[in-house]
C-alpha positions as CSV (number, residue, x, y, z in Angstrom):
1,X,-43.8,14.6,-28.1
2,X,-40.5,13.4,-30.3
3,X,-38.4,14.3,-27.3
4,X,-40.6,12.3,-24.6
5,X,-40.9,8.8,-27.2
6,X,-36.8,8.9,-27.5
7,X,-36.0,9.6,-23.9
8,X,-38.7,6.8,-23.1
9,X,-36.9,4.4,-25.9
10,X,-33.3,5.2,-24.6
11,X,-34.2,5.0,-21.0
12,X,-35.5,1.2,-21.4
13,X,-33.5,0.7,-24.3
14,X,-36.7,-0.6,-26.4
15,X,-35.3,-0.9,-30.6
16,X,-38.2,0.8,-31.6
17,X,-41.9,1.5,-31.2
18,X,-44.9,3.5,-32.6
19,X,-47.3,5.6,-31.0
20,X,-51.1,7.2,-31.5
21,X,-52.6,9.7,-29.6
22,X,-56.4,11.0,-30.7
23,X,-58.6,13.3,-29.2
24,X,-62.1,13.0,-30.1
25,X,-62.1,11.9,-34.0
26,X,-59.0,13.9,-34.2
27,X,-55.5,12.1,-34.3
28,X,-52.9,14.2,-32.6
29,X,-50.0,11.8,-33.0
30,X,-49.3,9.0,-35.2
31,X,-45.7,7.9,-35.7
32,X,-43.1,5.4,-35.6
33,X,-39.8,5.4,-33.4
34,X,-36.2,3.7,-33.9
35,X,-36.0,0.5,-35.5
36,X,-38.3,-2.6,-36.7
37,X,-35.4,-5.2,-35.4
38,X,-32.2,-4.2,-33.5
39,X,-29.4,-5.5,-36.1
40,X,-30.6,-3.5,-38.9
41,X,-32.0,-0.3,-39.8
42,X,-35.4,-0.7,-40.8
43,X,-37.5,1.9,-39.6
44,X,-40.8,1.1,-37.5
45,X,-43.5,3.2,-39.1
46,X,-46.9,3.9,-38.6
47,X,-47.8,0.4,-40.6
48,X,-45.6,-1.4,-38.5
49,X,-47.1,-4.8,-37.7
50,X,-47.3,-5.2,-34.1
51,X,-48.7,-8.1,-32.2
52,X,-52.0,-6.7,-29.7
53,X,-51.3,-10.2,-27.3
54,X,-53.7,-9.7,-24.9
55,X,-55.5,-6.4,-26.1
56,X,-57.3,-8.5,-28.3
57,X,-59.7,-9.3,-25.9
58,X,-61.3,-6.3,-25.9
59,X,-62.0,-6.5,-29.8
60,X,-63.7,-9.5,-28.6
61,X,-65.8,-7.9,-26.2
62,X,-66.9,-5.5,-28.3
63,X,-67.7,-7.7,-30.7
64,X,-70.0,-9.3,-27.5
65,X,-71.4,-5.7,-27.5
66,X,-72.5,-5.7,-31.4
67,X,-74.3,-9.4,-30.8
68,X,-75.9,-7.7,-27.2
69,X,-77.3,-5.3,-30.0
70,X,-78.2,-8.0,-32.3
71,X,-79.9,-9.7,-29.7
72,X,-78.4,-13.0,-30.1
73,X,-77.1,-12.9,-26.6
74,X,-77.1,-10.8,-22.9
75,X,-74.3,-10.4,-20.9
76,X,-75.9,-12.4,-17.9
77,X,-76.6,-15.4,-20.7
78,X,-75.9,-18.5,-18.7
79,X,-73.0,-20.2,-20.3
80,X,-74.7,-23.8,-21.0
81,X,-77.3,-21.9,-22.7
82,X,-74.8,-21.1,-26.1
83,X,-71.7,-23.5,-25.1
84,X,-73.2,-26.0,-23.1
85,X,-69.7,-28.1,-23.9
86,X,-67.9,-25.3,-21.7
87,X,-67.5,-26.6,-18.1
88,X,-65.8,-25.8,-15.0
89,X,-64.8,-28.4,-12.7
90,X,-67.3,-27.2,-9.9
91,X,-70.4,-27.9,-11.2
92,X,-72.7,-25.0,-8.6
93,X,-70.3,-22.9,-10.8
94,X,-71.7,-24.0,-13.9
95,X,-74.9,-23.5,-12.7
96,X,-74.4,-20.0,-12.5
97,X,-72.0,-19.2,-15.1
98,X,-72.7,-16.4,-17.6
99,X,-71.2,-14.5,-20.6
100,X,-70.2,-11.7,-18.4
101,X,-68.2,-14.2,-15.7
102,X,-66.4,-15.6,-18.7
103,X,-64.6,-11.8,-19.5
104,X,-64.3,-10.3,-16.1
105,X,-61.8,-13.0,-15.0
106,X,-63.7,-13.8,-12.0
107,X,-64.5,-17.5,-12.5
108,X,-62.2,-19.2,-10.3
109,X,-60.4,-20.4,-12.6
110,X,-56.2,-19.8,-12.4
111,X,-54.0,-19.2,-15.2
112,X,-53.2,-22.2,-16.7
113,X,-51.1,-20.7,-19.8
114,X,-49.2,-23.8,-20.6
115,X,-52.6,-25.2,-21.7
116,X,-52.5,-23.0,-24.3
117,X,-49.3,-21.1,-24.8
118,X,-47.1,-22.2,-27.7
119,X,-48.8,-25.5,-27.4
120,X,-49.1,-28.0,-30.2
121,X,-52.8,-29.0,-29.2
122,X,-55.8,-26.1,-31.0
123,X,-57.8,-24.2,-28.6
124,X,-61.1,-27.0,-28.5
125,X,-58.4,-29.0,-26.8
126,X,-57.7,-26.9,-24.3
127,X,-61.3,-25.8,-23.4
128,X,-62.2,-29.6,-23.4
129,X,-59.4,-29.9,-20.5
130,X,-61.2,-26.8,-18.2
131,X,-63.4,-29.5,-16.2
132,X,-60.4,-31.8,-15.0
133,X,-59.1,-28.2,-13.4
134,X,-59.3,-27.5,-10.1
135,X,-60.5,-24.0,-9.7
136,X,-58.2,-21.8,-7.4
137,X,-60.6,-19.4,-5.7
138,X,-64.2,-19.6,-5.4
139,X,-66.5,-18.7,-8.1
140,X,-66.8,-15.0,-8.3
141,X,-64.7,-14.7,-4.8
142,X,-61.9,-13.0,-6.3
143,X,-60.0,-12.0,-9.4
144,X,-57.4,-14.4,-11.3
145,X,-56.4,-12.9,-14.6
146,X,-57.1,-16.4,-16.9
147,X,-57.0,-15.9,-20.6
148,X,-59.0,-19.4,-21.2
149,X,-62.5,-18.2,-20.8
150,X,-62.0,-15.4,-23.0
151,X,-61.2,-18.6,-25.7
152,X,-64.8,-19.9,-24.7
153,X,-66.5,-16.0,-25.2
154,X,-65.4,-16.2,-28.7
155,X,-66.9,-19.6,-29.2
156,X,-70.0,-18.4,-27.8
157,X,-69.5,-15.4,-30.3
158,X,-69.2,-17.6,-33.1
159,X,-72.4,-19.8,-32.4
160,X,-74.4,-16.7,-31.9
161,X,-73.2,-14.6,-34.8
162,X,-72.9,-18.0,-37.0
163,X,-69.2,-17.9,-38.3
164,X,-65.8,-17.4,-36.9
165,X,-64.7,-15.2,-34.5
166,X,-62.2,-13.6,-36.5
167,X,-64.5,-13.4,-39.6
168,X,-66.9,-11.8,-37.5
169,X,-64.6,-8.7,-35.5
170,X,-63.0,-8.1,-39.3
171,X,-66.8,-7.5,-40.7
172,X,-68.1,-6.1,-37.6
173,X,-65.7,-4.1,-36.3
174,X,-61.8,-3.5,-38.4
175,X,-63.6,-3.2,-41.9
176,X,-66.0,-1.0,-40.7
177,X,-62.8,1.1,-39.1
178,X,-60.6,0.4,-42.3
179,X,-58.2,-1.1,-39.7
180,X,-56.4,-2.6,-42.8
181,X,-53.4,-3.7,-41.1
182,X,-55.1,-6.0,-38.7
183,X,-54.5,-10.0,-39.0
184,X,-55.7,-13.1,-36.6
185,X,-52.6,-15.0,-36.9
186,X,-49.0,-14.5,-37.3
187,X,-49.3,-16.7,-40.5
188,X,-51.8,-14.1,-41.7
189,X,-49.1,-11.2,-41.8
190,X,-48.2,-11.2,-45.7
191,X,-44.7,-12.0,-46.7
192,X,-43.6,-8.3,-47.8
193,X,-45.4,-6.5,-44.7
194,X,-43.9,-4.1,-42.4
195,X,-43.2,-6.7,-39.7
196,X,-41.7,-5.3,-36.3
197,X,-39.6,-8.0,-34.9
198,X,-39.1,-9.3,-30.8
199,X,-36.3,-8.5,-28.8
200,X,-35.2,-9.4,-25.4
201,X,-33.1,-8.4,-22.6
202,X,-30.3,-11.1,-22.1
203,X,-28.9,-12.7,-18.8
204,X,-26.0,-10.0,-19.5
205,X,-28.3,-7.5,-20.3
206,X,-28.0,-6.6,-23.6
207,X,-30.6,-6.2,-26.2
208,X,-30.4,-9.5,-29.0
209,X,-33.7,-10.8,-30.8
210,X,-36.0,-12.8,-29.0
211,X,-37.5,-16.0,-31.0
212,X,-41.0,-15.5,-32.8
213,X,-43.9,-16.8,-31.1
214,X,-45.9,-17.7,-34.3
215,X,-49.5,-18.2,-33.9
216,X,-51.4,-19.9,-36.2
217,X,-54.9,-20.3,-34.9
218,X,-56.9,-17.4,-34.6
219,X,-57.0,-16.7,-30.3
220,X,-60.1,-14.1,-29.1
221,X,-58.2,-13.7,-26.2
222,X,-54.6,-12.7,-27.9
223,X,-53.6,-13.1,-31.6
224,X,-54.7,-10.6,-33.8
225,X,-52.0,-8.3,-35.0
226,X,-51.8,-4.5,-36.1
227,X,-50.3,-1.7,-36.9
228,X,-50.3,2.0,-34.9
229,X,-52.4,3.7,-37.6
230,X,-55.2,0.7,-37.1
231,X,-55.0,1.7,-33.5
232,X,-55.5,5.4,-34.2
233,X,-59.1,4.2,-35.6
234,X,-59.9,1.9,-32.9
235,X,-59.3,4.3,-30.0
236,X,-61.7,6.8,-32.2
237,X,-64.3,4.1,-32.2
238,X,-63.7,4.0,-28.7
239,X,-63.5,7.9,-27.2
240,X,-66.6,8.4,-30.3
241,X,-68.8,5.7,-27.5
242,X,-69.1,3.2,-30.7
243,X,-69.2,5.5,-33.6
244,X,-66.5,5.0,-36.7
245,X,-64.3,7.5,-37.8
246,X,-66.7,7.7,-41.2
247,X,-69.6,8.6,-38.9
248,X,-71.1,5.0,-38.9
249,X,-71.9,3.6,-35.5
250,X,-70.7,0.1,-35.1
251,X,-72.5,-0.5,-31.7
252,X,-74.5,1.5,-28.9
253,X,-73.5,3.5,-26.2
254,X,-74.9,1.2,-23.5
255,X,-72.9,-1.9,-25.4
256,X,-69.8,-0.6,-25.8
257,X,-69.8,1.0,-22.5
258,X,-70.7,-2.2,-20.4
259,X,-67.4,-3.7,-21.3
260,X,-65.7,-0.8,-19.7
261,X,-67.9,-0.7,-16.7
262,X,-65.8,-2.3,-13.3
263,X,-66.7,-5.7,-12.5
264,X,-64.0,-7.5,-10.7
265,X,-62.1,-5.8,-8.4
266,X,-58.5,-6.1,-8.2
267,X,-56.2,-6.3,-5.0
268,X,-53.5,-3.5,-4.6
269,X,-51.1,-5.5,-3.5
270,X,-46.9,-4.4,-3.2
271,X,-46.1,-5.1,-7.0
272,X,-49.5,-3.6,-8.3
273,X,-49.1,-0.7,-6.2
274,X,-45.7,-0.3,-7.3
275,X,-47.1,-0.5,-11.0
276,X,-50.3,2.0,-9.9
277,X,-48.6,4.3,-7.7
278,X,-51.2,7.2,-8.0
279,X,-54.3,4.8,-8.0
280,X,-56.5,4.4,-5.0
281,X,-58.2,1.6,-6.4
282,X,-58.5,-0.8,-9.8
283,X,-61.3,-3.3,-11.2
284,X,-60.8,-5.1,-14.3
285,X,-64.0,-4.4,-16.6
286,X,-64.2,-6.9,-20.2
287,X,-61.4,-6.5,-21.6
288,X,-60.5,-3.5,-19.8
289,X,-58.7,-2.9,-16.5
290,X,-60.3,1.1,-15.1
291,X,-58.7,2.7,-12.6
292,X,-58.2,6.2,-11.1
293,X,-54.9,8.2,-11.8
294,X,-54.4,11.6,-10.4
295,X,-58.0,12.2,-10.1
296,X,-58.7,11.1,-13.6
297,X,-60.6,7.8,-14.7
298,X,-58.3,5.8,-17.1
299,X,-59.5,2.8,-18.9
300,X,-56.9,0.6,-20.1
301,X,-55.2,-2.9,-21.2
302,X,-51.7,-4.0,-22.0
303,X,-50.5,-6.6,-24.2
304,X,-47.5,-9.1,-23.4
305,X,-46.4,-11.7,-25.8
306,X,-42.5,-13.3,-26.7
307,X,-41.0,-10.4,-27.6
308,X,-42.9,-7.3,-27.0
309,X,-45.3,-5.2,-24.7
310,X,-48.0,-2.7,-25.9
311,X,-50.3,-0.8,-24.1
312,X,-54.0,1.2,-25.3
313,X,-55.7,3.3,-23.1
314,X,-58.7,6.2,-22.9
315,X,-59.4,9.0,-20.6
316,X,-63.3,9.1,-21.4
317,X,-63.7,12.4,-19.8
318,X,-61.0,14.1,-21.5
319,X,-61.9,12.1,-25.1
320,X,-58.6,11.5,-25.0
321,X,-56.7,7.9,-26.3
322,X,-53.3,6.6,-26.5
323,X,-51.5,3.7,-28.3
324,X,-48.2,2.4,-27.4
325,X,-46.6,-0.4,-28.8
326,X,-42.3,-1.7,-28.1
327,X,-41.3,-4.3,-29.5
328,X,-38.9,-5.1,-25.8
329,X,-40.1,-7.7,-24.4
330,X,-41.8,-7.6,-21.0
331,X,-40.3,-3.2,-20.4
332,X,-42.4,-1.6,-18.5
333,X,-41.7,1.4,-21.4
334,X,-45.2,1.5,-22.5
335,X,-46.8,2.4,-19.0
336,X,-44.5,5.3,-18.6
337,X,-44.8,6.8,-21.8
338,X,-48.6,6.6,-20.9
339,X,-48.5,8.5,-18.1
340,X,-46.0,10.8,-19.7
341,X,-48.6,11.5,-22.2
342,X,-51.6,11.5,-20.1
343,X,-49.6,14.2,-17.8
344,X,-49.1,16.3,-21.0
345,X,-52.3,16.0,-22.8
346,X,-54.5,16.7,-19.1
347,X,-52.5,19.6,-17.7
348,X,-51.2,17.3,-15.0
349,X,-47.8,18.3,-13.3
350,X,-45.2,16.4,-14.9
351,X,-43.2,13.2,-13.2
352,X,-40.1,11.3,-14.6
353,X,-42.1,8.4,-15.2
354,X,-39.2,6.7,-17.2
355,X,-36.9,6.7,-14.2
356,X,-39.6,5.4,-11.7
357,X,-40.5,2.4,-13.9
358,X,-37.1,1.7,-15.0
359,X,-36.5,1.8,-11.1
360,X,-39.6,-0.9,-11.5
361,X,-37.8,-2.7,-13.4
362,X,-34.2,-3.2,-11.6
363,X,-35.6,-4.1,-8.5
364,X,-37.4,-6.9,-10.0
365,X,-33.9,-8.2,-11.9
366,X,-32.9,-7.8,-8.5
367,X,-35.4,-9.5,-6.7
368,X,-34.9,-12.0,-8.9
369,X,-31.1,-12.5,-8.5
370,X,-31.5,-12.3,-5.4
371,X,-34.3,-15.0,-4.9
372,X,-31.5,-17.6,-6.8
373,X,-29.1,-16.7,-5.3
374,X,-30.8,-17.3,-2.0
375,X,-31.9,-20.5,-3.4
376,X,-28.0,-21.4,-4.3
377,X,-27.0,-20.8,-0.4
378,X,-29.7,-23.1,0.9
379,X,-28.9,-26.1,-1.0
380,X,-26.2,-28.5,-0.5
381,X,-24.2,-29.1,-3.5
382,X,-23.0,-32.3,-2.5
383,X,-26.5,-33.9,-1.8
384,X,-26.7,-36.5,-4.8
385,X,-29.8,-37.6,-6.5
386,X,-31.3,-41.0,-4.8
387,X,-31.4,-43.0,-7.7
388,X,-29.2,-43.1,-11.0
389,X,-30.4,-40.7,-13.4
390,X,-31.6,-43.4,-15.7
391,X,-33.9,-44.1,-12.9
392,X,-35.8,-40.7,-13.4
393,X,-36.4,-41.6,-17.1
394,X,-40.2,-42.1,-18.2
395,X,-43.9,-40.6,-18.8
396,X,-45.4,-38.4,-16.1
397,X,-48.8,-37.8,-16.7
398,X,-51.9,-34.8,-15.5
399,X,-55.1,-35.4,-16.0
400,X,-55.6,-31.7,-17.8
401,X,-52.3,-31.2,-19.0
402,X,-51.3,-34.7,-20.1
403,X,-48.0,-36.0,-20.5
404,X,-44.4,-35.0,-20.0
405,X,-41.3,-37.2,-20.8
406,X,-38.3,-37.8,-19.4
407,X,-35.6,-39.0,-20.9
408,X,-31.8,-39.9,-20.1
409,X,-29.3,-39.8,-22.9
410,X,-25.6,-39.3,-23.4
411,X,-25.4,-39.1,-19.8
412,X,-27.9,-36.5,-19.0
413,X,-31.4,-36.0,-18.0
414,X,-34.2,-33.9,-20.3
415,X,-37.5,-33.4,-19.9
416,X,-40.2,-32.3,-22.5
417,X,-43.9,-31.0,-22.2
418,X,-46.0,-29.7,-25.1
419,X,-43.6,-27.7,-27.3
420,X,-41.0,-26.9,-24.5
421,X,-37.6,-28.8,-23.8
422,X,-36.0,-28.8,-20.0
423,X,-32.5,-29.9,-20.3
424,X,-31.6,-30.6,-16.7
425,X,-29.2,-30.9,-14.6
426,X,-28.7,-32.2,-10.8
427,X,-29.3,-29.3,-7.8
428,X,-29.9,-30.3,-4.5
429,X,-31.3,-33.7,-4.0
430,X,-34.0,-34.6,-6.3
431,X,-34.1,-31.2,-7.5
432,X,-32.9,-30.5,-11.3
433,X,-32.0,-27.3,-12.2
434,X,-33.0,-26.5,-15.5
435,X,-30.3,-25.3,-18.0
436,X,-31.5,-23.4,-20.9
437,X,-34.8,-22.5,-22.7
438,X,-38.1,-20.1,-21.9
439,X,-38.0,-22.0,-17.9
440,X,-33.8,-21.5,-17.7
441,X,-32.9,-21.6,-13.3
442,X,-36.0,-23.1,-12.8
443,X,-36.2,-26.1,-10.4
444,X,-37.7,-29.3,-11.5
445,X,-38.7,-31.3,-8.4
446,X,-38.6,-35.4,-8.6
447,X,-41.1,-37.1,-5.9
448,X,-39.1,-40.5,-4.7
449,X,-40.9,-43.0,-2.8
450,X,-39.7,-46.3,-1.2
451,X,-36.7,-46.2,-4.1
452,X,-38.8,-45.4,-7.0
453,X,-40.0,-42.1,-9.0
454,X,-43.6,-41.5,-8.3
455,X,-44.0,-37.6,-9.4
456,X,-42.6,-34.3,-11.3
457,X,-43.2,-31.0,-10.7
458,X,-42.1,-29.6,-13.8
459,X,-43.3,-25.7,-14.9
460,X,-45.8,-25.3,-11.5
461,X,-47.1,-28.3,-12.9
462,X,-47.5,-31.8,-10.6
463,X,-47.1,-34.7,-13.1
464,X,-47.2,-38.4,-11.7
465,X,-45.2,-41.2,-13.0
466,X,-47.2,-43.8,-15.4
């Protein structure tokens, strides 16, 4: 077990990590590898504070599953019956929107991160924009992994369970687990705690630290933090169908194993096959994607955030669970050590999964190297802006996302939206390159009209001049 974590760490070159393996209420494996941050020596240990990112969701619905019990709600609850504020912009949508529809990522509603991610608006804000969004698929025709209703979930938790989200999973659910480690925010994490820190993967590639994402309202779709010994207890509440390590059972059967049951299936298409390549077929659940692998079923969920990847997953018919947590960001380490140990644990015949996903993972450096520098041979360097670059200077607005700025200074164009800067530079036309920051060799696209600036497309985003 030793020997697989540090061939899996050295192959993807992750600082450190921490892993849990249980098998019924029994914990197998609970230990810390390498180091907290890559410049010094700190050890990661098994109270290593990790950020969960997006496997936070499924401590919110299974905190659904305790108010199911409660009976302060169903799953098939229509929305506007406990957040009648909520609102998509179709309105035979909202008609028929329920509880369920709001964690199975099959409302029609797209992404939309940039409403919420690192912004300096709190999370009402952004589910008071939701209605002025156009949905990108039909209601309940498809799957479209959005992390917004999962915000509007915990609101409906909080109205039916009558206080906070977060107050409510740490009574409900970690107290009960003695998940002591677990926090809501990154300002939560005390001072002196074992804090894992982010790393990424430069343009060179070499490891260097990665800027904190600090969070400091409490998300139900992706801010609580903890640490690999919290997890231990968590996938025993989980394998144990709802029963705490103590013996205590937090939630029924039937509850608990609704939000694992497939609702939403999801398209195998080239880049999820390459990331399921012995899966016939996968459905995302409530805060759970199942799938088959290798004849088994596997119930699972990572967790991507600035800085680092995690992954927790259960084979229900083998009692088995696993926790892995890197602090790499966006490796693809935690998936292989999972199979690894899923492989080990089930008698399966073993595959190199560290060399097939770090294959994963240079191909898609590769793709995207290649994609600029496709882009770099199309354009025509000499092909000028129309207008002087003062010209390009203003406020650009979106009716959900609000405004970005432009600005011209020193000689030079920048652009701002929410907490993100776009230094910019001219590329081919009206086209901007953009220089440095989280969107560096993206394109920002200026609409010209009869000699003036009429629109931006800045970030996917389609901003209109004021």
């Amino acid at each position: 077990m030793d020997a697989a974590l540090e061939r899996a760490r050295k192959a993807f070159q992750v600082p450190g990590g921490a892993a849990a393996v249980v098998r019924g209420d029994q914990t197998l494996v609970l230990k810390g590898y390498g180091r907290r941050r890559a410049d010094a020596d700190d050890p990661v240990t098994v109270d290593t504070v990790f950020p969960l990112a997006s496997c936070t969701k499924q401590f919110t619905t299974a905190l659904l599953a305790v108010l199911v019990d409660d009976g302060a709600l169903a799953w098939d609850d229509p929305v506007k019956t406990h957040l009648p504020a909520f609102k998509l912009s179709d309105p035979n949508a909202n008609a028929l929107l329920t509880v369920r529809d709001l964690v199975s990522h099959r409302t029609g509603l797209g992404g939309h991160d940039l409403l919420w991610y690192r912004a300096p608006w709190n999370l009402d804000h952004t589910l008071k924009q939701v209605p002025l969004l156009p949905l990108d698929y039909p209601f309940r025709g498809g799957y479209r992994y959005s992390s917004i209703p999962f915000m509007a979930a915990g609101r409906i938790a909080e109205g039916c369970g009558k206080e906070k989200w977060e107050k409510l999973v740490l009574e409900r659910l970690c107290e009960p687990l003695e998940m002591k480690g677990v926090s809501f925010t990154t300002t939560q994490i005390p001072g002196t705690a074992d804090r894992a820190h982010g790393h990424r993967r430069n343009k060179a590639g070499k490891i260097e630290k990665m800027a904190e994402y600090e969070m400091t309202e409490p998300n139900p779709s992706g801010s609580m933090n903890a640490t690999a010994r919290d997890l231990a207890a968590w996938l025993q509440f989980q394998v144990g169908e709802g029963v705490a390590p103590s013996g205590k059972r937090l939630v029924s059967t039937k509850a608990l194993l609704e939000t694992r049951t497939p609702q939403t299936i999801m398209r195998l298409d080239e880049a999820g096959k390459a990331l399921f390549p012995e899966t016939v077929q996968v459905s995302y659940a409530m805060g759970w994607v199942v799938n088959d692998y290798r004849g088994l079923k596997v119930v699972g969920h990572g967790g991507l955030i600035d800085g680092f990847r995690i992954q927790l997953t259960l084979v229900p018919d083998k009692d088995l669970g696993f926790a892995v947590l890197t602090n790499l960001h966006d490796t693809r380490m935690p998936m292989a050590v999972t199979n690894t140990l899923i492989d080990l644990y089930c008698d399966l015949p073993p595959k190199d999964w560290n060399a097939y996903y770090r294959k994963v993972e240079d191909d898609a450096a590769e793709a995207r190297r290649n994609g600029l520098a496709t882009r770099d041979k199309a354009r025509d360097p000499d092909a000028k802006p129309a207008l002087p670059l003062a010209a390009y200077a203003g406020e650009y607005t979106h009716p959900a996302y609000g405004t970005a700025t432009v600005a011209f200074a020193g000689g030079k164009l920048g652009a701002r939206y929410s907490s993100f800067r776009y230094p910019l530079e001219p590329y081919d036309h009206d086209a901007f390159r953009i220089t440095d920051g989280f969107f560096a060799d993206e394109l920002a696209v200026f609409t010209v009209k009869d000699g003036a600036v009429t629109g931006l497309k800045l970030s996917g985003i389609e901003f209109q001049r004021k």
